[in-house]
C-alpha positions in Angstrom: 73.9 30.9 -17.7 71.5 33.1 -15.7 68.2 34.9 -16.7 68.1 38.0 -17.5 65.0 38.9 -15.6 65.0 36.8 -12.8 68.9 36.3 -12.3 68.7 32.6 -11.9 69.2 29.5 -13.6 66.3 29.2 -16.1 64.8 25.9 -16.0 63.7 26.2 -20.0 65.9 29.1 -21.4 65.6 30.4 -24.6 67.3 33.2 -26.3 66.6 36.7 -28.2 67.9 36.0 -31.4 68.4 40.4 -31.9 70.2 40.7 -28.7 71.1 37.0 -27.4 69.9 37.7 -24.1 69.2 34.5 -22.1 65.7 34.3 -20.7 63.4 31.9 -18.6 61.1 31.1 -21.5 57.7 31.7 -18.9 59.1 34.9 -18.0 60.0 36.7 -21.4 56.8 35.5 -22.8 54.5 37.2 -20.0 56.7 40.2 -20.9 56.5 39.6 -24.9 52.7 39.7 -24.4 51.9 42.6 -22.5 55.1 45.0 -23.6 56.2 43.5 -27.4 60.0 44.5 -26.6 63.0 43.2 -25.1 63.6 43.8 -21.5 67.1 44.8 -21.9 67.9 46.7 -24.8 64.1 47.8 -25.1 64.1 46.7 -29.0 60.9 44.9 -30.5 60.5 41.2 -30.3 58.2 38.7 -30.6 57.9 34.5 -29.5 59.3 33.7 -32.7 62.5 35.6 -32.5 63.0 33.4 -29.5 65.7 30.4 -29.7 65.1 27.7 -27.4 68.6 26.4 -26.0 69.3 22.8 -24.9 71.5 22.5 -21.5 71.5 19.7 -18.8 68.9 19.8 -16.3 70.0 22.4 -13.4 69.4 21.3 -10.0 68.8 23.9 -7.5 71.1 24.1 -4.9 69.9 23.3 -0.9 69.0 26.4 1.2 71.5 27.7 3.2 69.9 26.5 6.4 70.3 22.8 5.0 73.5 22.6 4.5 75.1 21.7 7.5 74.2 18.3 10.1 72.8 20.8 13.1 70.6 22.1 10.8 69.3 19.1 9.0 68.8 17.5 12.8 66.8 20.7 14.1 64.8 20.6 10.9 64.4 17.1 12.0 63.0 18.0 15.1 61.0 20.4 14.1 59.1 18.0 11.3 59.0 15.2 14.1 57.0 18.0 16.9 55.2 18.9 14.2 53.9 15.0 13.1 53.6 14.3 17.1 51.3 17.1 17.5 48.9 16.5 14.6 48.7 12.5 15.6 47.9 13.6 19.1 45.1 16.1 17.9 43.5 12.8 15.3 43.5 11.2 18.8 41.6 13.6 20.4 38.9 14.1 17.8 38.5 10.2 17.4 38.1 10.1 21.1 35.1 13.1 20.8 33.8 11.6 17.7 33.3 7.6 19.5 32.0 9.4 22.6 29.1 11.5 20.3 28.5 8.3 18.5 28.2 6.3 21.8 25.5 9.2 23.0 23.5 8.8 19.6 23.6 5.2 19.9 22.1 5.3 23.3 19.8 7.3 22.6 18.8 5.8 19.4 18.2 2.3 21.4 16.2 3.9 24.5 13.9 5.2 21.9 13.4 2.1 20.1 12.6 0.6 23.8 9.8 3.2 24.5 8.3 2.7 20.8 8.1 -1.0 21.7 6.5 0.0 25.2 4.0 2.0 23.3 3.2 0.3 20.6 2.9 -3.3 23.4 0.8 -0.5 25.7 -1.6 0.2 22.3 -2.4 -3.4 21.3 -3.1 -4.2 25.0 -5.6 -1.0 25.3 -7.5 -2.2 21.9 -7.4 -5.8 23.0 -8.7 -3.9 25.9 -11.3 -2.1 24.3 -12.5 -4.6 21.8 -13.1 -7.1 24.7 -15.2 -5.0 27.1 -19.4 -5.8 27.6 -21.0 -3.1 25.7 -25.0 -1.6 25.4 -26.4 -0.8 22.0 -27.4 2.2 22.1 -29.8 2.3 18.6 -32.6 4.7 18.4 -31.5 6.4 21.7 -32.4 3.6 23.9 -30.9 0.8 26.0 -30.5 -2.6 24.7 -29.2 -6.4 26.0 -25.7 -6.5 26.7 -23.4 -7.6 24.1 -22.1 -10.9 23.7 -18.4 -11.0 24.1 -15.3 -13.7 23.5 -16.3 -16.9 25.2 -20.1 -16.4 25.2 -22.2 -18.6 22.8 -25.0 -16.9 20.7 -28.4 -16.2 21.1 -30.7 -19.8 20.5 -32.3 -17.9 18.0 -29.6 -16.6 16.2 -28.3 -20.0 16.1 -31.3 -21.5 14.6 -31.3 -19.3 11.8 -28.0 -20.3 11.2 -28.8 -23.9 11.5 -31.6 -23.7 9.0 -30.2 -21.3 6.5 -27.2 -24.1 6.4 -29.8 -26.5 5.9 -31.6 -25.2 3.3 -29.0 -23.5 0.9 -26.4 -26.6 1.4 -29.5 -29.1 0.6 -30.8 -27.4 -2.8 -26.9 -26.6 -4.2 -25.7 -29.0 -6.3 -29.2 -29.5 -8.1 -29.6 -25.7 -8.2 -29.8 -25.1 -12.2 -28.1 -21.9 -14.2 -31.1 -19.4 -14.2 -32.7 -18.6 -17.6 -31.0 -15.6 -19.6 -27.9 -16.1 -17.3 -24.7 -14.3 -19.1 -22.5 -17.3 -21.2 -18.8 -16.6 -22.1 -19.9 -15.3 -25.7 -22.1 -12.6 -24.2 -19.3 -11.8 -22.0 -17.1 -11.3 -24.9 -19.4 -8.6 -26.4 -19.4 -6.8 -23.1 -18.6 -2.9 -23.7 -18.9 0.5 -21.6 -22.4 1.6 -21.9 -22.5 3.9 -19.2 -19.6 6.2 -17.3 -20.9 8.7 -14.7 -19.2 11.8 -13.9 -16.4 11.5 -10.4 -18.9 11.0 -8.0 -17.4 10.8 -4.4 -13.7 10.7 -4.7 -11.5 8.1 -2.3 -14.2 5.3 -2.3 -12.8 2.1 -2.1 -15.9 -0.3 -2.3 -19.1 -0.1 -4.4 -22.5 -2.3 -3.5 -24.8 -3.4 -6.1 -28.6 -4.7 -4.7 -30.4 -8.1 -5.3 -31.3 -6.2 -8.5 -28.8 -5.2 -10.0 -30.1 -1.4 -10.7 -28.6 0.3 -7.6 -25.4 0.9 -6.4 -23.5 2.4 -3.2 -20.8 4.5 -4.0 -19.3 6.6 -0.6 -16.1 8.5 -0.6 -13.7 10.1 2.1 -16.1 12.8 3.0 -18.9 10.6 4.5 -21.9 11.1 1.9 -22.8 7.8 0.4 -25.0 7.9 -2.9 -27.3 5.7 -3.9 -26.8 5.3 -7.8 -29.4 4.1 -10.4 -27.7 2.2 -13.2 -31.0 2.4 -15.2 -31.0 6.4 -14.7 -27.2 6.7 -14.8 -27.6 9.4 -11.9 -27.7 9.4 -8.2 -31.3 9.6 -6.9 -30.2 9.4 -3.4 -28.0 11.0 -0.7 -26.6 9.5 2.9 -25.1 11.4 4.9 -22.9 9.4 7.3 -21.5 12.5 9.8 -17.6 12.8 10.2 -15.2 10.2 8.4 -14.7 8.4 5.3 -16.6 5.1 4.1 -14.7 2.4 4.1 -17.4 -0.6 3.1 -21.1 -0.5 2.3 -23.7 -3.5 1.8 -27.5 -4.3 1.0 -29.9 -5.6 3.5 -33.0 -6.3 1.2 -33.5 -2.3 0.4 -31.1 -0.8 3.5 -27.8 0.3 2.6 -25.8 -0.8 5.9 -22.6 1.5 5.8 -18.9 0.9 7.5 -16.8 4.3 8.4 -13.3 4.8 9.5 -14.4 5.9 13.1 -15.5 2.5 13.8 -19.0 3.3 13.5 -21.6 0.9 11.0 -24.7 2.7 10.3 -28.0 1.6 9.0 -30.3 3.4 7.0 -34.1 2.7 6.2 -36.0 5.2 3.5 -32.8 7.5 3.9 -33.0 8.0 7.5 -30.3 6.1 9.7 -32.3 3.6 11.7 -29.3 2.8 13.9 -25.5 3.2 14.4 -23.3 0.9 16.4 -20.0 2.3 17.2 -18.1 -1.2 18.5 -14.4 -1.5 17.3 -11.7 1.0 19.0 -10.8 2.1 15.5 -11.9 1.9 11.7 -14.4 -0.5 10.6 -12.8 -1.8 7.1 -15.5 -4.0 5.8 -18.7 -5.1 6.1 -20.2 -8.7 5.3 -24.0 -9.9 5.0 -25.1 -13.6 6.1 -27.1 -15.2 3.7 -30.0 -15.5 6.1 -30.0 -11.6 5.4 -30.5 -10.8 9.3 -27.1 -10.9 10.9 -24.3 -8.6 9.7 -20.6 -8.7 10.3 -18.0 -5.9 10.6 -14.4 -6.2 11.0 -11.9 -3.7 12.0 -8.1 -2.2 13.3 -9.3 -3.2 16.9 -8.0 -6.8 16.1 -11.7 -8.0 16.1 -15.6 -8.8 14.2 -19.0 -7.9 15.2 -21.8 -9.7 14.5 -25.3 -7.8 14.7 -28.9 -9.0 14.5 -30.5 -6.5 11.5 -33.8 -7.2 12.6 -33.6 -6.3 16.5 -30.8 -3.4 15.1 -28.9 -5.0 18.1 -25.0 -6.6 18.3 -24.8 -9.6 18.8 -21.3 -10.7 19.8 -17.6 -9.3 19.1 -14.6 -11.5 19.0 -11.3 -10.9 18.8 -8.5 -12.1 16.8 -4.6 -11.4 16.7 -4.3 -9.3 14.1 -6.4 -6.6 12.1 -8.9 -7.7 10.1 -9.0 -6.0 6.9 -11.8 -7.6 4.6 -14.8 -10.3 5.0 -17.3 -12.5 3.5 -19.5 -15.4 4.8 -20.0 -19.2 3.1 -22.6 -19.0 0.8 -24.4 -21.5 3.3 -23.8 -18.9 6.0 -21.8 -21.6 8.7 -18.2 -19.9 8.1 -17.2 -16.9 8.2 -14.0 -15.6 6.5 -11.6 -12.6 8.0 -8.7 -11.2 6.4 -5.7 -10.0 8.4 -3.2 -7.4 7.7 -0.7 -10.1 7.7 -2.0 -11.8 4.5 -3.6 -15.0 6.3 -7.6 -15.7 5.3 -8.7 -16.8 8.9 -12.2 -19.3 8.4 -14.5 -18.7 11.9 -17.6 -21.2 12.7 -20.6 -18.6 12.7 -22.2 -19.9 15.8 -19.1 -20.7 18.1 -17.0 -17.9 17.0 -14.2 -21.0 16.6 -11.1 -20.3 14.3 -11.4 -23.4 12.3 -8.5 -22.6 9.9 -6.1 -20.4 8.1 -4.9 -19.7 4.6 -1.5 -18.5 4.6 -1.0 -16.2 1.8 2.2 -16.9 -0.7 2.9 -13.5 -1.1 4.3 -12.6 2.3 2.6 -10.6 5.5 1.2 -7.9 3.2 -2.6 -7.0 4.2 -5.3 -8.7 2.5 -7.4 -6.9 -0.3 -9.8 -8.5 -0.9 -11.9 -12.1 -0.6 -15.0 -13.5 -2.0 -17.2 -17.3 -1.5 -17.8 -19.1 -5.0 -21.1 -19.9 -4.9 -20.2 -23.4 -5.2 -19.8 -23.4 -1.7 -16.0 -24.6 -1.8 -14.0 -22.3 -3.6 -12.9 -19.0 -2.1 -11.3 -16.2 -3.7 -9.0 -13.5 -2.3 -6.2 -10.9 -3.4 -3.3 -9.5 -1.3 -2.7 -5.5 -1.6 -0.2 -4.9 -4.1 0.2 -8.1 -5.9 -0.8 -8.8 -9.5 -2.4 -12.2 -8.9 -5.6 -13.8 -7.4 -5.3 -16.9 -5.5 -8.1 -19.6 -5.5 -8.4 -21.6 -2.4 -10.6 -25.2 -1.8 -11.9 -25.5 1.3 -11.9 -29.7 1.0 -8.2 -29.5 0.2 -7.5 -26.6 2.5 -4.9 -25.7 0.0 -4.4 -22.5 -2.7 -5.9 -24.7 -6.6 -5.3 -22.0 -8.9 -3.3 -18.8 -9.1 -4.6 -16.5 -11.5 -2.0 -13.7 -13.0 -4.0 -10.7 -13.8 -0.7 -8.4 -14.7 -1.1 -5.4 -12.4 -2.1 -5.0 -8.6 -5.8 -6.4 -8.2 -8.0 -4.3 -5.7 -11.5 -6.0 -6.0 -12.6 -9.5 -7.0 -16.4 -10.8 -6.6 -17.9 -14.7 -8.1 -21.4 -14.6 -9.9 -24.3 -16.8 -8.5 -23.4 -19.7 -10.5 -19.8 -19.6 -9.4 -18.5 -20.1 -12.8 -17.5 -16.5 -13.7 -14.5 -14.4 -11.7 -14.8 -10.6 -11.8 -11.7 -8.8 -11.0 -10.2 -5.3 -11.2 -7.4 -3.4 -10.6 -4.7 -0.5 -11.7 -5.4 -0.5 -15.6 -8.1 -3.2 -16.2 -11.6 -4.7 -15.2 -11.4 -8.8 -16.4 -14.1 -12.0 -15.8 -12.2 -15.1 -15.0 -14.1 -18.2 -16.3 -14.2 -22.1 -15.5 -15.4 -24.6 -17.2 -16.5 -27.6 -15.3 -16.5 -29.7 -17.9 -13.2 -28.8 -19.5 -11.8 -28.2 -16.2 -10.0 -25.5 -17.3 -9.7 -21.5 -17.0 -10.2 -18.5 -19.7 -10.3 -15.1 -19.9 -13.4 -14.1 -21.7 -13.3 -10.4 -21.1 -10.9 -7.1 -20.5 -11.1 -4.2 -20.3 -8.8 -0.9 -19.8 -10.3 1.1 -16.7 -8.8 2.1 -13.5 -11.3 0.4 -10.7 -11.2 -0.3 -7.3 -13.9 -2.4 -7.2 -16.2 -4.6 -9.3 -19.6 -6.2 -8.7 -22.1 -8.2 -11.3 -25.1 -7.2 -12.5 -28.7 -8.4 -13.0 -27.9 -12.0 -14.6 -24.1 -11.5 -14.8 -25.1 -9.7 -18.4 -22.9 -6.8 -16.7 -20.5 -5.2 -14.8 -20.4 -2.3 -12.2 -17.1 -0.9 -11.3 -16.1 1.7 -9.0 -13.2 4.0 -11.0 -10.1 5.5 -8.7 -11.9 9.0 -9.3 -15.0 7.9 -7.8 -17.1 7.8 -11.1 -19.3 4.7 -11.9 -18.9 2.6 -15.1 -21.5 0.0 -16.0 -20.1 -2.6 -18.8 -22.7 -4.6 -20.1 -23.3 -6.8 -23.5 
């Protein structure tokens, strides 16, 4: 039984039920659909005048060439040649392909040894550079060298020191809560009052004054303004030349501001009184001594600088191994506290430059945010970039008391005078932390929704300055 139009065995055959013509059913329905007849006797016929017939399956007979033993062994042959060759060429591109990966490799790791050599070759030159003796150069002229690692302070800077320990450590405990001083209730009532237009976008930090009226707000082109919080405008401009600001701070009625070239400039009436230009990279923060005289900078150069505010001289620079990222002094003014890019708090004795002790932060080597001095003289607060919590550290215990879970990254935390009340801020939120002594227990007595960077206390606590992410102002006060 052959097809009709092919001539061979159909492998589903069907027949025309007009003519009984055997078909391959594929075949006569291509030709059903595009010509309506039968091939053969040309009459008209559809797919349902088609019969399909049932027949044992037909198995197609070998090609001619395989149907004797030479030929099966030369076809042999040829499939074996053929399998040799194509395992011969995998070889060959295996071999290429190890070889190019061995190349890659090699130079992959003489890269990663000149990196290393670089990077080694960096740190030495700011090590370098952060160690050399150095002239202040203020008001154009020539001043006493620089102090560096090794070298004690001046007698007189020591002194002051001495007695500003002596005096603030002395009067402490018996020091009272000043009258109108802000109580958790008033805290509770606390709303916005004031929100000033983006001011200078890219700040990071914001300084209030002794008052409590003006503020220092600076952003990433170098203009720091000085902000009245009883005007709600800026009645003063800075300019700080080329870079961003990266800190700022009040000396009595001098805005002292920090730059990411390294340089710390002073300004007096709205003139700058004197630059310094000390670390061998940025300066990231700026802290004032409680004597009000002798400032502190840290910076990327692995190293702080101390400087004498009323000579407008430096005083000494030391350095550490790591960069310094944030820093405060003791409320008595004998330690000062660094924070490293690794996450560790590292305590320094004022006048022997001494590294007394380290906090190791929980939350890995991520840089430190932020730190602060209670006022109680033995609590210290700090926050790690990128983590939701602040950690509360005892200087008696040298150990971490309290960890305070604020939900969402904190950037910024500052203590009032009394030490009882915990600003902080962050992505999403500006909160007060409170202890009571007496309970011996923590409470949030405030929150509020606003994207800050940074938060200081007003006149009496009774408010709030924060520095938003768009570089506007927001005072919240009761």
């Amino acid at each position: 039984m052959l097809c009709a139009i092919s001539g061979e065995a159909p492998q589903q055959p069907v027949a025309s039920r007009k003519s009984g013509n055997v078909f391959e059913r594929r075949l006569i329905e291509s030709y059903i659909s595009e010509n309506g007849t039968d091939p053969v006797t040309g009459e008209d016929l559809t797919v349902e005048d088609l019969v399909e017939l049932k027949q044992a399956r037909v198995v197609r007979p070998r090609p001619p060439t395989l149907t004797s033993i030479p030929a099966l062994l030369s076809t042999f042959q040829n499939e074996w040649d053929a399998l040799i060759l194509e395992t011969y060429q995998l070889k060959q591109q295996l071999a290429e392909t190890r070889q190019e990966l061995s190349t890659a490799l090699y130079y992959s790791d003489s890269a990663e040894k000149v990196i290393a050599r670089l990077q080694k070759e960096r740190d030495e030159a700011r090590d370098a550079l952060a160690k050399i003796s150095v002239t202040s150069t203020s008001n154009g002229a020539n001043g006493d060298a620089m102090q560096v690692d090794g070298q004690g302070l001046p007698e007189a800077i020591v002194a002051k020191i001495e007695q500003t320990q002596a005096e603030l450590s002395s009067t402490r405990r018996k020091r009272p809560t000043p009258e109108g001083w802000a109580t958790p209730d008033s805290l509770q009532s606390m709303q916005s009052t004031q929100n000033s237009e983006p001011l200078y976008p890219g700040g990071r930090s914001i300084a209030v004054d002794a008052t409590g009226d003006l503020a220092l707000v600076g952003g990433s082109d170098g203009v720091v303004g000085v902000y009245s919080v009883s005007q709600g405008q800026v009645i003063q401009t800075l300019k700080c030349g080329g870079g961003s600001v990266t800190d700022a701070v009040w000396s009595g009625n001098k805005p002292v501001i920090a730059l990411s070239t390294g340089a710390v400039k002073v300004f007096d009436n709205g003139a700058e009184a004197a630059s310094f230009d000390r670390h061998a990279g940025a300066a990231n923060a700026l802290a004032l001594h409680p004597c009000g005289d002798i400032l502190a900078s840290v910076g990327v150069d692995k190293s702080y600088v101390l400087y004498d505010l009323q000579s407008l001289q430096p005083i000494t620079q030391v350095s550490t191994d790591s960069e310094l990222t944030t820093a405060a002094f003791h409320p008595d003014g004998h330690l000062f506290a660094a924070g490293s890019s690794k996450g560790a708090i590292k305590l320094f004795d004022v006048k022997t430059s001494e590294n007394v002790a380290n906090f190791d932060s929980t939350f890995g080597q991520s840089p430190l945010q932020t730190v602060s001095f209670s006022e109680n003289g033995t609590w210290l607060a700090s926050a790690v970039q990128g983590q939701t919590s602040v950690s509360v550290w005892d200087l008696r215990k040298m150990a971490e008391i309290k960890t305070i879970d604020l939900g969402t990254a904190v950037t910024g935390v500052s203590w009032d005078y009394t030490g009882q009340y915990l600003a902080a801020c962050g992505q999403g939120f500006v909160a007060v932390e409170h202890y009571s002594k007496s309970a011996k227990s923590w409470s949030e007595p405030f929150r509020k929704a606003l994207n800050a960077v940074d938060v200081k206390w007003g006149s009496k606590a009774q408010s709030l300055v924060a520095l938003a992410t768009d570089g506007s102002v927001s005072v919240l006060s009761s």
